[in-house]
C-alpha positions as semicolon CSV with decimal commas, in nm:
position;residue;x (nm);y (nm);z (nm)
1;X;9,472;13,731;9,023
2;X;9,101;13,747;8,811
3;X;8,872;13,484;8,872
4;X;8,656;13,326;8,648
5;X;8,283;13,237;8,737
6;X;8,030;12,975;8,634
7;X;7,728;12,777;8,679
8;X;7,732;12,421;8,714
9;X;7,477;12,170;8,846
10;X;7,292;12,462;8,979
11;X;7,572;12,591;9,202
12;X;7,852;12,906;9,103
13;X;8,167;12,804;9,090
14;X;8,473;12,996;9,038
15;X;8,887;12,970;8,962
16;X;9,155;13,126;8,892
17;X;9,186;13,323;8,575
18;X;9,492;13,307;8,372
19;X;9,549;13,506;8,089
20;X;9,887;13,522;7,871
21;X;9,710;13,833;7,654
22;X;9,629;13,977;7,961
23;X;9,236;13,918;7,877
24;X;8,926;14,003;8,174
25;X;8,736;13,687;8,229
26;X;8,442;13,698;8,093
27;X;8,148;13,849;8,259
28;X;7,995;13,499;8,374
29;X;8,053;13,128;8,266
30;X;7,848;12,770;8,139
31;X;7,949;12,477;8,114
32;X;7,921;12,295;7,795
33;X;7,951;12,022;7,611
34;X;7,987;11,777;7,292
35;X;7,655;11,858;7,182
36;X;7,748;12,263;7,148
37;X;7,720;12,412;6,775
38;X;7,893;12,662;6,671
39;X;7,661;12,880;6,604
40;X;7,519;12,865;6,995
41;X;7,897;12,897;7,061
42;X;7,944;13,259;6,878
43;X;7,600;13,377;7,042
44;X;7,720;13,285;7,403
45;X;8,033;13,449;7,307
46;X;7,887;13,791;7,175
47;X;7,720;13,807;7,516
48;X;8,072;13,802;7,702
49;X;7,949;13,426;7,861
50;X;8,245;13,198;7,874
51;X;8,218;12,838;7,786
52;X;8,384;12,594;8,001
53;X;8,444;12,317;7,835
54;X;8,396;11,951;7,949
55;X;8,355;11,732;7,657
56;X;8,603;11,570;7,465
57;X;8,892;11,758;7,413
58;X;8,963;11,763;7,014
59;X;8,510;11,849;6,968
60;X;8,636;12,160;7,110
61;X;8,940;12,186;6,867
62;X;8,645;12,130;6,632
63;X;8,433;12,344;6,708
64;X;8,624;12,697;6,765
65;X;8,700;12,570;6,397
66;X;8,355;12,645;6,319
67;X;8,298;12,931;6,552
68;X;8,620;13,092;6,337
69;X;8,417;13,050;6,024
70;X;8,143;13,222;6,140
71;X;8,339;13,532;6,258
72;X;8,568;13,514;5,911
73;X;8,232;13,535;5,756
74;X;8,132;13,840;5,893
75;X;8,035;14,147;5,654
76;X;8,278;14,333;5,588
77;X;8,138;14,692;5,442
78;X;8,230;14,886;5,222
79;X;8,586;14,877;5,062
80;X;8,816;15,083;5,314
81;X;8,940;15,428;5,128
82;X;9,301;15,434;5,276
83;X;9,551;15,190;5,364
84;X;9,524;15,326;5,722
85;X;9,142;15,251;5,709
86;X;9,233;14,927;5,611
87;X;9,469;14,809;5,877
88;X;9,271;15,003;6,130
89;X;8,946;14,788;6,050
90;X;9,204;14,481;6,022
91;X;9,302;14,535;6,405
92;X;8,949;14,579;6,494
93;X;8,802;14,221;6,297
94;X;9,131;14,080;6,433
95;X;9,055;14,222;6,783
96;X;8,691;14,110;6,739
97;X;8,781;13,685;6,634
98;X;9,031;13,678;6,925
99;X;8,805;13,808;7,173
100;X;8,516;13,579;7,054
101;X;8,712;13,279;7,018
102;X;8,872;13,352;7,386
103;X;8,577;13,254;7,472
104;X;8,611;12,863;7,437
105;X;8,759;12,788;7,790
106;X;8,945;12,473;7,927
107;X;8,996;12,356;8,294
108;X;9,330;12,288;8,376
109;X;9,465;12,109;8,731
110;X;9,719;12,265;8,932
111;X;10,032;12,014;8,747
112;X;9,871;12,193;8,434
113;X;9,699;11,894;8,355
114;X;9,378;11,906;8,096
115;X;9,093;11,689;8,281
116;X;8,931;11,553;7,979
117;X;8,864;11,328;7,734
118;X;9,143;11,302;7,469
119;X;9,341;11,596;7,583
120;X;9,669;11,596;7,476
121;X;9,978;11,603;7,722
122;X;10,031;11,992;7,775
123;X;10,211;12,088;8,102
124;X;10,553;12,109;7,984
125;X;10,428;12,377;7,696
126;X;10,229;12,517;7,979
127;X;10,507;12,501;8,216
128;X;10,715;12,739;8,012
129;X;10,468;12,980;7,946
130;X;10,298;13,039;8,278
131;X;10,567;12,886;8,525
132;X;10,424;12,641;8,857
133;X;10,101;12,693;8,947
134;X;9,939;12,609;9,285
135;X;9,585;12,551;9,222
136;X;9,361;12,479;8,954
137;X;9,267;12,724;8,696
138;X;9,063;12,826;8,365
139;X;9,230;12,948;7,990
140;X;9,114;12,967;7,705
141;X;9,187;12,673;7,446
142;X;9,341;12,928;7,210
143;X;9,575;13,022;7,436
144;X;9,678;12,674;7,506
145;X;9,730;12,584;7,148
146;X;9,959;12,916;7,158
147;X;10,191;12,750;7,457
148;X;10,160;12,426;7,275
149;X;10,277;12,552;6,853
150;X;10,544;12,776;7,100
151;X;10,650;12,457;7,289
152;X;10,740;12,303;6,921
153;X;10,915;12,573;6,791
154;X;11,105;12,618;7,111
155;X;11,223;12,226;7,100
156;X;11,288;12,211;6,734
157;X;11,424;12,550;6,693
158;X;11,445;12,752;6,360
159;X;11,727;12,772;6,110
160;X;11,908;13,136;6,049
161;X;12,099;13,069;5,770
162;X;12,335;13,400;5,823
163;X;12,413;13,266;6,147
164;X;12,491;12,890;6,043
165;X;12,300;12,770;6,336
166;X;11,977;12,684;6,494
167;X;11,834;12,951;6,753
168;X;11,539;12,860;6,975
169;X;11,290;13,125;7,031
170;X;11,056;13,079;7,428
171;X;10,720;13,143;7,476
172;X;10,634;13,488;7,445
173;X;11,003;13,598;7,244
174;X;10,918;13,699;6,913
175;X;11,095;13,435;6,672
176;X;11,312;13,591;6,350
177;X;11,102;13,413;6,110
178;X;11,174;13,689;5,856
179;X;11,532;13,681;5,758
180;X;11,572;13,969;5,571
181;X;11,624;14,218;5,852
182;X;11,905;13,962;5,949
183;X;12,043;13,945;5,626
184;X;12,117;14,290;5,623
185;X;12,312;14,322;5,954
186;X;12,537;14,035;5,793
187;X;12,613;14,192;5,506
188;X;12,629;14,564;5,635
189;X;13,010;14,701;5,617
190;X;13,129;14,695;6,005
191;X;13,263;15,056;6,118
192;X;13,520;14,865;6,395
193;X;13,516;14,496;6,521
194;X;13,586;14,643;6,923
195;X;13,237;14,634;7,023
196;X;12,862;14,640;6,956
197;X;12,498;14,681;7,176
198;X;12,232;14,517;7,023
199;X;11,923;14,653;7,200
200;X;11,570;14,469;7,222
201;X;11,770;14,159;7,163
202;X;11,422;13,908;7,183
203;X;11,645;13,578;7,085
204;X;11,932;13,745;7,074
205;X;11,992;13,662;6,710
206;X;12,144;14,016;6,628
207;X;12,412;14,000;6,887
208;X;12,558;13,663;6,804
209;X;12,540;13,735;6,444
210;X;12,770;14,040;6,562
211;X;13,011;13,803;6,763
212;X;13,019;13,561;6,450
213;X;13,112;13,847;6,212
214;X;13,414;13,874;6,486
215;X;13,282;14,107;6,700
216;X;13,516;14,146;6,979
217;X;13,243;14,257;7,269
218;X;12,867;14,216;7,216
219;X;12,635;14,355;7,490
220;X;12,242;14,308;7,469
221;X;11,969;14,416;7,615
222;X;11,594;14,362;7,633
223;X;11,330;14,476;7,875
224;X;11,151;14,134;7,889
225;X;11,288;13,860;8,172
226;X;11,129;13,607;7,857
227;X;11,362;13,743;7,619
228;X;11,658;13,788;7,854
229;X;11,611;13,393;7,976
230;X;11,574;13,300;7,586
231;X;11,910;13,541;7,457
232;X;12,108;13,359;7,764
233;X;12,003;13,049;7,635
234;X;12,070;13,074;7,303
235;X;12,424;13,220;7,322
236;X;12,520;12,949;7,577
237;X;12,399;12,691;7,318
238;X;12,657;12,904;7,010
239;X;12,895;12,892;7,303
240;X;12,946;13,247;7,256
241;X;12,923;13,363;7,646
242;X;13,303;13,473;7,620
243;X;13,165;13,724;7,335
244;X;12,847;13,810;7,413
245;X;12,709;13,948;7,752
246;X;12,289;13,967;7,799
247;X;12,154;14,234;8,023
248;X;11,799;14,287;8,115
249;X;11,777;14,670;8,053
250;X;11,542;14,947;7,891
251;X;11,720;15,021;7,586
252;X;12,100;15,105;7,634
253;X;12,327;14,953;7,875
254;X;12,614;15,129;8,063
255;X;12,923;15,278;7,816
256;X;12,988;15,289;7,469
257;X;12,968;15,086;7,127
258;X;13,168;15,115;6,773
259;X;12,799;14,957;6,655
260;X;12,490;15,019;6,814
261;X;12,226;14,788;6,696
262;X;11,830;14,871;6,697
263;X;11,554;14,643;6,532
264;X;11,278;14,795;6,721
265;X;10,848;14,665;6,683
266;X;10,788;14,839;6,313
267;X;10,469;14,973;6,375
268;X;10,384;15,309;6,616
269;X;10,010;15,117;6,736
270;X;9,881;15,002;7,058
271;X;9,954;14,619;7,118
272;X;9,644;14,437;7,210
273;X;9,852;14,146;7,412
274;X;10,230;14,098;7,545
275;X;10,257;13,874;7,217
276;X;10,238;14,200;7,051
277;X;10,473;14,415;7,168
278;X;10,792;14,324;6,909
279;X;10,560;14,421;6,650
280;X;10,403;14,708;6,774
281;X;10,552;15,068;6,912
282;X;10,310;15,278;7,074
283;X;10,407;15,640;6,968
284;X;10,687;15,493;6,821
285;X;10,866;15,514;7,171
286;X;11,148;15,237;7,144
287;X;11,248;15,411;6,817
288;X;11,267;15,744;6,931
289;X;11,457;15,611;7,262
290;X;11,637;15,461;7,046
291;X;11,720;15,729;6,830
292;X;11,745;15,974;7,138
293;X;12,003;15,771;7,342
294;X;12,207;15,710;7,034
295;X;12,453;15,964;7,040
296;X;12,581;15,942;7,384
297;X;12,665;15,566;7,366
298;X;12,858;15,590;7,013
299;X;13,242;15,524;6,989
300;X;13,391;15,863;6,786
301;X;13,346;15,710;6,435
302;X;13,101;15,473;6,539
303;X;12,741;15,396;6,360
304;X;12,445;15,306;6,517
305;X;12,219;15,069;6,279
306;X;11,862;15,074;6,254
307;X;11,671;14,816;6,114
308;X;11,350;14,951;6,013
309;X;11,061;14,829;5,775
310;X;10,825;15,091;5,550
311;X;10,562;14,941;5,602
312;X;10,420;15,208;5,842
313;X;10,481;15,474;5,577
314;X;10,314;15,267;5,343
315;X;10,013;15,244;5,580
316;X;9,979;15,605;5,717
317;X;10,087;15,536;6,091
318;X;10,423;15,737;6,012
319;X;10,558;15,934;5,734
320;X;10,924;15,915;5,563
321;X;10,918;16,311;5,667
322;X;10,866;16,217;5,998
323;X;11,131;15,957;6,015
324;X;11,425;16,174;5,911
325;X;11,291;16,479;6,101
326;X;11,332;16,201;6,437
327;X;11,688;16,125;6,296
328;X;11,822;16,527;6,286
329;X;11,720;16,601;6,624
330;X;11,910;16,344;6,757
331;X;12,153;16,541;6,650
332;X;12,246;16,237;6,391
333;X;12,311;16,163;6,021
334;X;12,249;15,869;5,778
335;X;12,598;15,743;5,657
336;X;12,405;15,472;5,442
337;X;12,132;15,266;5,399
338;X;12,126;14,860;5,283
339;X;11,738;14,791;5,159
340;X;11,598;14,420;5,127
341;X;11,228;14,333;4,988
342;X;11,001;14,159;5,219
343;X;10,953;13,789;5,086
344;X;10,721;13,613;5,365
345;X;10,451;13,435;5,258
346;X;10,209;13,707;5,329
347;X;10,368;13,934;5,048
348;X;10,213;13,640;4,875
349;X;9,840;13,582;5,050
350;X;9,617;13,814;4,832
351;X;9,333;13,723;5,059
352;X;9,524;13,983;5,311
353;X;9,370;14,301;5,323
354;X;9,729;14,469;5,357
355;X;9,850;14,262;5,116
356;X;9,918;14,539;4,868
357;X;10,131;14,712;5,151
358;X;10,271;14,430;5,236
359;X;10,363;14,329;4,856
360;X;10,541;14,637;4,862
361;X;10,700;14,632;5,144
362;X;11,087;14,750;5,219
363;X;11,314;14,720;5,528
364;X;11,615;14,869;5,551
365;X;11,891;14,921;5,730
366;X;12,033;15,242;5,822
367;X;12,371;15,345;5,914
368;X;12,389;15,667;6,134
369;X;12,642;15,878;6,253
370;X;12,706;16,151;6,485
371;X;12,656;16,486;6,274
């Protein structure tokens, strides 16, 4: 494990690291205090010099406020040609504010406790996202407000309205906040009610919507122990366990499906953190895998359903051509296709820089079959 190093009271000090984006510590520390600006706080960052905090706990809160004003303030050039200059230079500023504001840093005791003044109550959020600890550590007050907003969603849960229930997504698990991609699978015409794989389950939302449409045999995988944990959880909660069966697995499990179920990260980009990974695909490999494996774990007469957005068309990362060209040499068909427009609120947010791509924006889901 990284360590992180400071001065204090003349002497260098050092503990451990921890990191849920998987973040270097910075080059060297300071401590700092109450009387910290914001404007101090951005240079300090810019020179990769972390600042250990040991003031009252909601100044800080305060002040990364102000240091994110600063960054959103930034110039930001001229108008980008393309939309793939545009959500290139987006990654980049985004990149740029996460990395500065990483720099804010709290101290944390080994029962995950926050040693200072007005600090909320934390180690149950932190609990979940980093496990026990043995020793005292550093993290960066962003990434403890992450574990904390994750903490609330996991222990209120969020409403999926095609499901009828409440599903509750763990640290790290991307959460279906969109619903259309689920509203599709409910509504798309089932092939056979035998059995179904839902792979990259995340919450495993897909796979009990598939045992609620009467789905005799549901089997899901996911890569991620998070996800697997979270899917487990959830379907014990539906009391669905006789249905559905969670396996941790890299893509397909063992056998055959009459529906083979794939809602795989939309975007073929590198992801900068863990958190990233359901929304980006680098070289689109889960959806080629995907699309690879497909054929030898369909039932004769079976479909395998892909639930894709355009938005990477509409950005330039991958082309329609390129798409279909993926789908024939798999040595597959498309039987059908169900289409839903996107309606989160950033469809809405025309202070977005992708927000004309995103305004646009079309999933879909498509029904394949073996040629």
């Amino acid at each position: 494990m990284n360590e992180f190093r400071w001065t204090e009271d003349g002497e260098t000090r050092s503990a451990a690291w921890r990191s849920e984006s998987r973040s270097e510590p910075p080059a060297r520390g300071k401590v700092a205090g109450d009387a910290l600006t914001a404007a101090a706080a951005c240079r300090m960052a810019g020179d990769d010099q972390g600042i250990l905090w040991r003031g009252d706990f909601q100044n800080a809160r305060k002040l990364m406020q102000g240091m994110a004003r600063r960054v959103d303030r930034r110039p930001a050039g001229a108008p980008p040609r393309t939309p793939l200059e545009a959500f290139h230079r987006h990654r980049e500023a985004q990149a740029f504010r996460a990395r500065v504001l990483g720099m804010l840093l709290l101290p944390f005791d080994a029962d995950h406790r926050i040693p200072l003044k007005r600090a909320p109550d934390g180690r149950q959020a932190c609990l979940e996202a980093l496990g026990p600890v043995d020793a005292p550590y550093v993290a960066s007050l962003r990434e403890f407000q992450g574990m904390i907003g994750a903490h609330e969603w996991r222990k209120k849960g969020l409403s999926i309205p095609a499901l009828g229930s409440r599903i509750h997504a763990h640290y790290g698990v991307f959460a279906p906040i969109r619903s259309e991609y689920v509203d599709l699978l409910a509504r798309a015409p089932l092939p056979s009610w035998e059995s179904a794989f839902d792979i990259g389950t995340g919450t495993g939302v897909l796979a009990m919507l598939l045992a609620r449409r009467r789905v005799k045999r549901v089997v899901a995988t996911d890569l991620d122990p998070r996800a697997v944990a979270c899917a487990r959880e959830n379907v014990a909660r539906l009391e669905l366990g006789s249905r559905v069966q969670i396996q941790q697995a890299d893509l397909f499990p063992e056998g055959r499906a009459s529906v083979v179920v794939c809602n795989p990260p939309w975007l073929p980009a590198e992801p900068t953190s863990p958190m990233e990974r359901a929304i980006y695909d680098p070289g689109s490999r889960m959806l080629l895998g995907f699309l690879s494996g497909l054929k030898a774990h369909l039932e004769p007469g079976g479909e395998g359903w892909l639930i894709l957005s355009d938005l990477a068309e509409r950005l330039g990362l991958r082309s329609r051509d390129e798409l279909m060209a993926a789908i024939a040499a798999a040595g597959l068909e498309v039987a059908g296709r169900l289409e839903a427009r996107s309606a989160h609120p950033r469809t809405k947010d025309a202070s977005d820089p992708l927000h004309a791509e995103r305004a646009a924006e079309v999933t879909s889901l498509w029904r394949l079959k073996v040629c």
